[in-house]
C-alpha positions in Angstrom: 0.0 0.0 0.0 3.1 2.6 0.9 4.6 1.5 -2.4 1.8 2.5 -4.4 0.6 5.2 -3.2 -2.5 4.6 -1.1 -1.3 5.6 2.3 -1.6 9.4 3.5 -0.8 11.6 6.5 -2.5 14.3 7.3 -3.1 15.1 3.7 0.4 14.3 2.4 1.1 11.1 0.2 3.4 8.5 2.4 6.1 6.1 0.6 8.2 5.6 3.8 7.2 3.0 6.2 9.3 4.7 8.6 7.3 8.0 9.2 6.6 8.7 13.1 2.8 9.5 14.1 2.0 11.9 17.0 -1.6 12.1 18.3 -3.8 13.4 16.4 -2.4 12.7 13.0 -4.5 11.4 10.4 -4.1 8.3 8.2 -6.0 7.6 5.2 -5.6 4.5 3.4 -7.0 4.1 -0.1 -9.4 1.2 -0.7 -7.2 0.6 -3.9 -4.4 2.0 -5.8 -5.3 3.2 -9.6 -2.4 3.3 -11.9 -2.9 6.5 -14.1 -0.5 6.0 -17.4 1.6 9.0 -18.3 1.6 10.2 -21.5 4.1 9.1 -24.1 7.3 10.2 -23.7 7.4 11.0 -20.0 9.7 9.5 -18.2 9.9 9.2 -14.5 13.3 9.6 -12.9 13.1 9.9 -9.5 9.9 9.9 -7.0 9.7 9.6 -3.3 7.2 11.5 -0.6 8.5 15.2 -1.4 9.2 15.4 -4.7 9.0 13.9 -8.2 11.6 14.5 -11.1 10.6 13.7 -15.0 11.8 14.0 -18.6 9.3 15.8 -20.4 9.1 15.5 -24.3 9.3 18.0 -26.8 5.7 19.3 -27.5 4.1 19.0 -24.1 3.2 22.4 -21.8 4.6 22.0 -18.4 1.4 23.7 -16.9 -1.9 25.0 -18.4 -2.6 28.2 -20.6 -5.4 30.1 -21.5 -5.6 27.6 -24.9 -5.1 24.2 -23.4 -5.5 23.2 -19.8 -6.0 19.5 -20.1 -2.9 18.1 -22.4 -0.1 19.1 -19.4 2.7 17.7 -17.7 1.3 18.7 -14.7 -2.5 17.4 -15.0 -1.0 13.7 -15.9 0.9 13.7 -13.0 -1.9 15.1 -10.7 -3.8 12.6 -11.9 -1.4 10.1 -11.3 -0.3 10.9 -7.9 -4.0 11.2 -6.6 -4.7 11.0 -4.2 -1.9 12.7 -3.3 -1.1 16.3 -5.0 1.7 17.6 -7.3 2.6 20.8 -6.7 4.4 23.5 -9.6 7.9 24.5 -9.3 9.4 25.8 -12.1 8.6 25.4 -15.9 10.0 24.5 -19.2 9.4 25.8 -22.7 6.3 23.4 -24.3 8.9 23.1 -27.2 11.6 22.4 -25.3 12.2 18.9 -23.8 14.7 17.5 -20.4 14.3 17.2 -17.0 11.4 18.8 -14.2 10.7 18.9 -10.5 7.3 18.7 -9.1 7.1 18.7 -5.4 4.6 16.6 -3.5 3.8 18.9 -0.6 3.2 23.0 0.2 6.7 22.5 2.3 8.3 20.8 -0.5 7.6 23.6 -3.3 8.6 26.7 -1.1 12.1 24.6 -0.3 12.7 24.2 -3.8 11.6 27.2 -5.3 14.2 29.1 -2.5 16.8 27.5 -4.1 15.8 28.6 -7.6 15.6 31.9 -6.3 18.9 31.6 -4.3 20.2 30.0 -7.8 21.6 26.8 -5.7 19.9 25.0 -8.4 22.2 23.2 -11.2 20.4 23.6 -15.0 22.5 23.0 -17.9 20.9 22.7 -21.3 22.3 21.6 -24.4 21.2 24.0 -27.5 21.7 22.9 -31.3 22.4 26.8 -32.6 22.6 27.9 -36.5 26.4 28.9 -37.3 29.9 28.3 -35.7 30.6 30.6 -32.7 34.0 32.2 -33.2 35.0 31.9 -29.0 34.8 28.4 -28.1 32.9 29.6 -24.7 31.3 33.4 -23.4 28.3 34.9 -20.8 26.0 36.6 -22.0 24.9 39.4 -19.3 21.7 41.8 -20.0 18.9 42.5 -18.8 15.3 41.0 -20.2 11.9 42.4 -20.3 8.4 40.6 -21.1 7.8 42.7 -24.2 4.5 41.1 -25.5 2.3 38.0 -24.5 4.6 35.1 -25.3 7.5 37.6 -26.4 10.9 38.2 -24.2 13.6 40.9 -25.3 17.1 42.4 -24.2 16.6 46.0 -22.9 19.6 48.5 -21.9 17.7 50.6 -19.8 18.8 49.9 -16.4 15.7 51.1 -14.8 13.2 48.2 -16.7 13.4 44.3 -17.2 15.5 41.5 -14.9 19.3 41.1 -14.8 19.5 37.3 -16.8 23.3 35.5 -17.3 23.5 32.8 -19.4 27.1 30.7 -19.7 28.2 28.6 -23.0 30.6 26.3 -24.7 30.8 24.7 -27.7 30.9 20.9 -27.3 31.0 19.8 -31.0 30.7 22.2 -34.2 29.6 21.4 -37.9 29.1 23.0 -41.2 26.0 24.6 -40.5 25.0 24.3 -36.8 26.9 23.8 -33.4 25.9 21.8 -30.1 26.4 24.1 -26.9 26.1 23.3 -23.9 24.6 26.2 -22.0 24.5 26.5 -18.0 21.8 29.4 -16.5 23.0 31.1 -13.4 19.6 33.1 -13.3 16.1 31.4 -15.2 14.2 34.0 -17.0 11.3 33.1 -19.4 13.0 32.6 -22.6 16.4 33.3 -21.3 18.6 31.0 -23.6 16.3 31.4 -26.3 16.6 35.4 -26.2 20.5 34.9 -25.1 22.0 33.0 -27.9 19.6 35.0 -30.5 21.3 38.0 -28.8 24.5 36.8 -30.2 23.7 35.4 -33.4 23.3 31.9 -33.1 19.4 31.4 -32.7 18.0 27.9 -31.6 17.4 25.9 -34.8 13.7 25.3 -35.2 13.1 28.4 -33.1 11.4 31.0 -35.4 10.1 33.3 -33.4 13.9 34.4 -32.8 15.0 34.5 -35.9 16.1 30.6 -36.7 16.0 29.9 -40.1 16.4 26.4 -40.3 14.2 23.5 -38.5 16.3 20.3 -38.8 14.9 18.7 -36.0 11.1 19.6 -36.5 10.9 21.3 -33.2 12.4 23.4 -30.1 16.4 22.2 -30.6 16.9 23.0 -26.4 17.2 20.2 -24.2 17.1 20.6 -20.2 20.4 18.5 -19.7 21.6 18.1 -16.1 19.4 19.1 -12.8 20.7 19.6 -9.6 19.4 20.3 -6.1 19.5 19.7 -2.2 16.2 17.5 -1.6 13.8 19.5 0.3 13.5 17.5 3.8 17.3 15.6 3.9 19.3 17.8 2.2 21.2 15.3 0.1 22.4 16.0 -2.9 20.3 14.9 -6.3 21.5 15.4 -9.4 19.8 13.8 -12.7 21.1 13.9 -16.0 19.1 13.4 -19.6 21.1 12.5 -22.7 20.5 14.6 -26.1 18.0 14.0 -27.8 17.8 11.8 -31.1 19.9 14.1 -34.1 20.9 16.6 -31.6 24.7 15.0 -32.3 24.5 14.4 -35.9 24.2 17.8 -36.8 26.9 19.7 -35.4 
């Protein structure tokens, strides 16, 4: 019952046969467990009582928009982890793909989300860009402001946007596109995406900052490597997710 799921205290989904009770806790035991299929493509990679960390295919929104509010990362695993709850901590591009944290409690989310905000958190990409970059590494620093719904853009006025600093190398280069590996030491919307535009080397398949080519049929921005403490031991977790299929061939 612990193993799947159907065990909860005070409201919070219970894994560990381990957990202490104090008078006046409550237990709730499920009268059976329901296994909710994920969606193709997803791809557990760690789960236990505070958190859950996936690999999330290109294609799928991380949470719901105005437009589509049932076909999300999130909603599958709600449904999945009922009844327990999933609970938003940071996002990924619908056309991107790579690795996610969902927390599994109100305590959980705010521990994790301080460390975004402290950025303690480890998030390298790996971005398929048009062109060769003449330095074989750089940072972009500027600052970025939400220009339109859906649109991010440098600024220089000190006085609007968010400081964002990217870092990047080049890990393999071709005739006509190059494989970076890009590590984010702050996590704006759009940040690589604006970034490596910024410096001439757009995201294949990213259009709507000036990529010209679409090799891949999609996003070419892969959430690589995620780090973090774990939000009630403090060990440690780091998960990494290969390139995608033809991110290699092409550079």
């Amino acid at each position: 019952m612990l193993a799947a799921g159907r065990v909860r205290v005070n409201g919070a989904t219970i894994r560990s046969p381990d957990v202490a009770l104090e008078v006046g806790d409550i237990v709730e035991v499920a009268a059976k467990a329901t296994q909710v299929d994920l969606p193709a493509g997803v791809r557990v990679v760690h789960e236990d009582e505070n958190l859950i960390a996936v690999d999330k295919p290109a294609g799928m929104l991380t949470i719901a928009t105005a437009h589509e509010r049932e076909r999300t990362l999130y909603a599958a695993l709600t449904a999945r982890a009922r009844p327990g709850r999933v609970f938003i901590v940071h996002r990924l591009d619908r056309a991107a793909s790579g690795l996610l944290v969902f927390a599994r409690s109100p305590a959980a989310k705010e521990r994790l989300q301080a460390q975004f905000a402290s950025h303690a958190v480890e998030r390298t990409y790996l971005a398929l860009v048009e062109g060769r970059p003449e330095r074989p590494s750089g940072t972009v620093r500027s600052r970025l402001l939400d220009d339109a719904p859906g649109r991010v853009r440098e600024t220089r006025d000190p006085g609007r946007g968010r400081p964002a600093v990217t870092h990047w190398r080049v890990v393999r280069a071709g005739a006509r596109h190059a494989l970076l590996e890009v590590r984010l030491e702050t996590g704006r919307r759009n940040q690589i995406r604006v970034h490596l535009a910024g410096i001439g080397h757009p995201i294949a398949g990213d259009a709507a900052y000036g990529a010209r080519t679409d090799p891949l049929g999609r996003l070419a921005l892969h959430a690589h490597v995620l780090g973090f403490d774990h939000p009630r031991t403090g060990a440690r977790l780091r998960f990494v997710s290969g390139a995608p299929r033809g991110f290699a061939k092409l550079a």
